[in-house]
C-alpha positions as CSV (number, residue, x, y, z in Angstrom):
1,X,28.4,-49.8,-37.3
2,X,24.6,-49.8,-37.8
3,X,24.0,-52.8,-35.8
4,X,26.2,-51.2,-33.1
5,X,23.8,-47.9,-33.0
6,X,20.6,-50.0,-33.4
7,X,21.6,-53.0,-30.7
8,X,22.4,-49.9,-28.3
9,X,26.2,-50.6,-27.9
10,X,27.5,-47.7,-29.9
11,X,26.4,-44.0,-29.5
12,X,24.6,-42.6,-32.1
13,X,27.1,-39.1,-31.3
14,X,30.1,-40.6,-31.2
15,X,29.1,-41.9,-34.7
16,X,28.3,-38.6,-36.2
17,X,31.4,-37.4,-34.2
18,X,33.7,-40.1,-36.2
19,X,32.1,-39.2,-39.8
20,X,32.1,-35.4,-39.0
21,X,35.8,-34.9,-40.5
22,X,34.7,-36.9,-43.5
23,X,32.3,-34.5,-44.3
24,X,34.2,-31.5,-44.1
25,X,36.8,-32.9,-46.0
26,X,34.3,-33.6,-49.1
27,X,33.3,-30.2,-48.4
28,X,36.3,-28.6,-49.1
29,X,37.0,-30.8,-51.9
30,X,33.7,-29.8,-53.5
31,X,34.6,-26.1,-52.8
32,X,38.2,-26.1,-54.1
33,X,38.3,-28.6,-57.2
34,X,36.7,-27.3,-59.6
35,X,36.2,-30.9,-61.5
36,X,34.7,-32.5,-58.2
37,X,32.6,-28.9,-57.7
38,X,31.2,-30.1,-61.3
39,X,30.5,-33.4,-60.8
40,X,28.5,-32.3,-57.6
41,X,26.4,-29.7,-59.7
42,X,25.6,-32.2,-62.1
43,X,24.6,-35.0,-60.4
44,X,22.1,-32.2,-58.1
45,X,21.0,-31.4,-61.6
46,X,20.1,-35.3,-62.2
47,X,18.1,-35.8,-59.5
48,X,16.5,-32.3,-59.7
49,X,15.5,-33.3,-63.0
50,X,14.0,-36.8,-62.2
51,X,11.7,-35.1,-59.6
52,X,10.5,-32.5,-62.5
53,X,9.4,-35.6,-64.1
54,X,7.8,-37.4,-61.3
55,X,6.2,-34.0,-59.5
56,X,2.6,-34.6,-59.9
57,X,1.0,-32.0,-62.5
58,X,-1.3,-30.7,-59.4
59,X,1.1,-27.7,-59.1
60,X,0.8,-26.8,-62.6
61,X,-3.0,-27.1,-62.0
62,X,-2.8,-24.8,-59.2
63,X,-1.0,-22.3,-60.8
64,X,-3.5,-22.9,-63.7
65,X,-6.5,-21.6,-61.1
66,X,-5.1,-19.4,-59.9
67,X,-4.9,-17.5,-63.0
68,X,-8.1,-18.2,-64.2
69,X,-9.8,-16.9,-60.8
70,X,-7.8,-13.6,-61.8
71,X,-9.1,-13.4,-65.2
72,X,-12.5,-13.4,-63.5
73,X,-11.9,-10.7,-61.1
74,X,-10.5,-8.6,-63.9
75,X,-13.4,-9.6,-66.3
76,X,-15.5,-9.2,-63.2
77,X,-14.3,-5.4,-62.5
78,X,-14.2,-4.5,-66.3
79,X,-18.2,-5.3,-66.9
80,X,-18.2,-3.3,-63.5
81,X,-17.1,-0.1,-64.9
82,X,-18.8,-0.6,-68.3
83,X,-22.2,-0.8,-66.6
84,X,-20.9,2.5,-64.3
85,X,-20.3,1.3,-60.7
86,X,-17.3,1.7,-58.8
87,X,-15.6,-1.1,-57.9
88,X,-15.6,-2.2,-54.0
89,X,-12.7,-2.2,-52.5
């Protein structure tokens, strides 16, 4: 069927047309069996998990600076009202 779509003789529609039914089918399996609605949630749950793994540890950095920029405003504000100004803003 792929050689079909990619040599031009088949319709890429009338493909998705064909597998459409398919899909709703395993949709309402997923919905209604509660074993099959299982084994969907866990193998989400698998890959979910092997992309915690992989995610590069540049989101954890951000968050990381992110706090640390508001511990300096808050240390920033507190030597502001020790010395007696009032904070901008």
């Amino acid at each position: 069927m792929l050689a079909g779509i990619r040599g031009g003789w088949v319709d890429p529609a009338r493909v998705e047309h064909f597998r459409k039914p398919a899909r709703e089918l395993a949709y309402l399996a997923r919905k209604c069996d509660p074993k099959v609605m299982r084994a969907e949630k866990e193998g989400w749950k698998a890959i979910h998990k092997v992309r915690l793994q992989r995610r590069p540890a540049t989101a954890s950095l951000v968050r990381l600076k992110r706090a640390e920029a508001g511990n300096q405003e808050r240390y920033a504000l507190g030597c502001r009202l020790q010395s007696g100004s009032r904070p901008v803003g």
